[in-house]
C-alpha positions as CSV (number, residue, x, y, z in Angstrom):
1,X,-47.1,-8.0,41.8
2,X,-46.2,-11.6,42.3
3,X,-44.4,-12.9,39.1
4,X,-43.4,-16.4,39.0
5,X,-40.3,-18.3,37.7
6,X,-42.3,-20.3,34.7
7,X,-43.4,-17.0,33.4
8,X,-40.2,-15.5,33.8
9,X,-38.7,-18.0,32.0
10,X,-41.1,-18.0,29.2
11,X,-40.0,-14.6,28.5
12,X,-36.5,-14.7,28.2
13,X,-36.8,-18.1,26.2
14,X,-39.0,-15.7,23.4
15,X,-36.8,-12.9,24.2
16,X,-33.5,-15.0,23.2
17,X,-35.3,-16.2,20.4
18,X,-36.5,-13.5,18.9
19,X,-32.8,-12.1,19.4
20,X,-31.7,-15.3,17.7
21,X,-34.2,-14.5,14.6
22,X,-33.0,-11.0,14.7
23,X,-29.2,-12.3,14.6
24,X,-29.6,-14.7,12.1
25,X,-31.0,-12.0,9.6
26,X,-28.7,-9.8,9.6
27,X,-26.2,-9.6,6.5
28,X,-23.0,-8.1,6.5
29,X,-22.7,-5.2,4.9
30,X,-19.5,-5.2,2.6
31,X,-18.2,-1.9,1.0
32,X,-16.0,-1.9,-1.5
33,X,-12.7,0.8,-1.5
34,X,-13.2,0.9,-5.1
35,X,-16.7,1.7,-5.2
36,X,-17.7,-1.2,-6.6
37,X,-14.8,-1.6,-9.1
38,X,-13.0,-5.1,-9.7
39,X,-9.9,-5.7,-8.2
40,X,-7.0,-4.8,-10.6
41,X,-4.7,-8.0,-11.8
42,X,-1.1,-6.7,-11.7
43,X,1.8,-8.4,-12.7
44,X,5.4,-8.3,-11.0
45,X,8.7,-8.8,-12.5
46,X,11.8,-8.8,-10.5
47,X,15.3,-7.6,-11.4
48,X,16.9,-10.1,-9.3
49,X,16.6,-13.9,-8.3
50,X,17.6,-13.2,-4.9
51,X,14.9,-10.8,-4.1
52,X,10.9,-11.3,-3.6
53,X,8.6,-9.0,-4.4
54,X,4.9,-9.6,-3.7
55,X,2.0,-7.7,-4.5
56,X,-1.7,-7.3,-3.7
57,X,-4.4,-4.9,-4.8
58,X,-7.7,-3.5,-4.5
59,X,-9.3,-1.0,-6.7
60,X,-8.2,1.9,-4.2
61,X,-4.2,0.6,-3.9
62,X,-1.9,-1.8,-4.6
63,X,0.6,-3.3,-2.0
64,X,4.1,-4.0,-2.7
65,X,6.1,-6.2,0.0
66,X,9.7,-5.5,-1.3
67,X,13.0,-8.2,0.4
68,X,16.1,-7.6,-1.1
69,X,19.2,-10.3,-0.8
70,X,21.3,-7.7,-1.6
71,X,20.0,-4.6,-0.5
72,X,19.9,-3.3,-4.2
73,X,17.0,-3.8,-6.9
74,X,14.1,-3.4,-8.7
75,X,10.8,-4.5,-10.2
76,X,8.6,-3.8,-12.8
77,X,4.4,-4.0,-11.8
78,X,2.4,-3.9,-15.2
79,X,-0.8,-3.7,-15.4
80,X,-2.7,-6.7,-16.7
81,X,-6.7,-6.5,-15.8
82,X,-8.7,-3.5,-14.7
83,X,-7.3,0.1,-13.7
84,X,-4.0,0.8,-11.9
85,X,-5.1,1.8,-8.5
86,X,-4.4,5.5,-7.9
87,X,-2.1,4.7,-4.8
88,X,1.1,2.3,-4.5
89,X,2.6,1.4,-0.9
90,X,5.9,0.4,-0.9
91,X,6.7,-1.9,2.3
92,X,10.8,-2.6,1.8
93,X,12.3,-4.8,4.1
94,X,15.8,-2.8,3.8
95,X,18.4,-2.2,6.3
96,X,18.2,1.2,4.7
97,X,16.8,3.3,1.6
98,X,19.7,5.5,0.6
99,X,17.9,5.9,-2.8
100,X,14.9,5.2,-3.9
101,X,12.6,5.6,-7.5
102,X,9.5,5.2,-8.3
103,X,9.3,5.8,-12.5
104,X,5.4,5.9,-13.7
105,X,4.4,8.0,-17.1
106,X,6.3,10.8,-17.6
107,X,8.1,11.5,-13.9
108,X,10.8,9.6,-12.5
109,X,10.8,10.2,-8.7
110,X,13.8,10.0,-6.9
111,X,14.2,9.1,-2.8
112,X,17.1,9.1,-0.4
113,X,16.8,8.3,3.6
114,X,20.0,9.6,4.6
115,X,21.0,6.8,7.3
116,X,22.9,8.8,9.4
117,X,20.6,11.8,10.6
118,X,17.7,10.4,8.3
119,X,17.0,13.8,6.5
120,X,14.7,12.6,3.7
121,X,15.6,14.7,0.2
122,X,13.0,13.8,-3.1
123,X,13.6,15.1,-6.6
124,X,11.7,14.8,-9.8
125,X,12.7,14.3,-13.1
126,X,10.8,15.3,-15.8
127,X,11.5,15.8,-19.8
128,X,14.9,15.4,-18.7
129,X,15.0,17.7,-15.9
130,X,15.8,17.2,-12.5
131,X,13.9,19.8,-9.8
132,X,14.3,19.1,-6.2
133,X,10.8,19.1,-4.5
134,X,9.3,19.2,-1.3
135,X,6.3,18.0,0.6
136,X,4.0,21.0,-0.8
137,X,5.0,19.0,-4.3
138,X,2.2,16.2,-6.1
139,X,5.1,14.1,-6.7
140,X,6.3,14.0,-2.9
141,X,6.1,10.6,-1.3
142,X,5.4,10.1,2.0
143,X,8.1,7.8,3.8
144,X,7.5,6.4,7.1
145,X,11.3,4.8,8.7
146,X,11.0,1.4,10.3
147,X,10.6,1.9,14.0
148,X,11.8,-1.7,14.7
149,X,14.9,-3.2,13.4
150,X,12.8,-5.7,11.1
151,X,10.3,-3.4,10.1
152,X,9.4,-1.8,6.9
153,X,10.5,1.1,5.3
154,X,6.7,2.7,3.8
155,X,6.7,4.6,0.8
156,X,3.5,6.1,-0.6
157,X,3.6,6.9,-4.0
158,X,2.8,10.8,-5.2
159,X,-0.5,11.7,-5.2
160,X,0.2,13.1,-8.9
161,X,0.9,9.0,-10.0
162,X,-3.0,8.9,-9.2
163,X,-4.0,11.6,-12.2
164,X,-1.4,10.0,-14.5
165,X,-2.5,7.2,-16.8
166,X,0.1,5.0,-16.1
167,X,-0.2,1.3,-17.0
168,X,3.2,0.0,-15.5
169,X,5.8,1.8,-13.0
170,X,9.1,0.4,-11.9
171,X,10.3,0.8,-8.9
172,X,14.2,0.5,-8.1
173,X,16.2,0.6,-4.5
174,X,19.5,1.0,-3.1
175,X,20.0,0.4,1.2
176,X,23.0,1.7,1.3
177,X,26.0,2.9,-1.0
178,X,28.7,0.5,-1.5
């Protein structure tokens, strides 16, 4: 079978434009994480002037990206549009995290890094009590140390803030004892 170049040609100028057609009719498909919900509007209030704390959120979780002059602190995120998203990352840019709360509802979670063998000890406070918990516990946060000297400390918050109905939480750190 003798083919020749025009005809050969002829089909792969239909074949690229049909591809082109095919290309140029295709939508992207965008899912939200909050299954359709709106983004929450959250508002930040910081303790200190020297520190900077930014947030952004989706239905699914809210980001914090913590600096601290002074290596102690806190903020306040309140809820201002929408529902609180049931998860809260903490990214602190700390030299350390010898303590660490996260206060939402009715719990008050507490957080040290120790920063000399990094042992990571959590407690709860509730109606005035203070239990010591551990990673079997919904108000457990998952910490994740920096693995570079100017990365982030990451703290997820409990997965019991996600069942409370918390419309603020505070958040308050210490890098290391003075």
């Amino acid at each position: 079978m003798v083919v020749s170049l025009a005809r050969v040609g002829i089909w792969l100028a239909a074949a690229g434009l049909f591809g082109g057609l095919l290309a140029a009719c295709a939508q992207p498909v965008l899912i939200s994480p909050g299954g359709g919900r709106p983004a929450p509007e959250l508002a930040v209030t910081g303790d200190k002037p020297g520190d900077r704390v930014a947030v952004t959120a989706d239905p699914a979780r809210a980001v914090l990206e913590i600096w601290s002059a002074s290596g102690i602190g806190g903020a306040r995120v309140d809820l201002v549009a929408g529902s609180m998203p049931p998860q809260v990352l903490l990214r602190l840019h700390l030299a350390g995290l010898e303590r660490l709360t996260f206060d939402y509802g009715d719990a008050l979670v507490q957080l040290s890094v120790s920063s000399s063998d990094g042992l990571v000890q959590q407690s709860v406070v509730q109606a005035g009590q203070e239990s010591q918990i551990t990673s079997a516990s919904p108000y457990w946060m998952e910490v994740a140390r920096p693995a570079a000297a100017d990365a982030p400390f990451l703290v997820t918050s409990p997965p019991a803030f996600a069942a409370s109905a918390a419309d603020y939480f505070t958040v308050e750190w210490i890098d290391f004892y003075r």
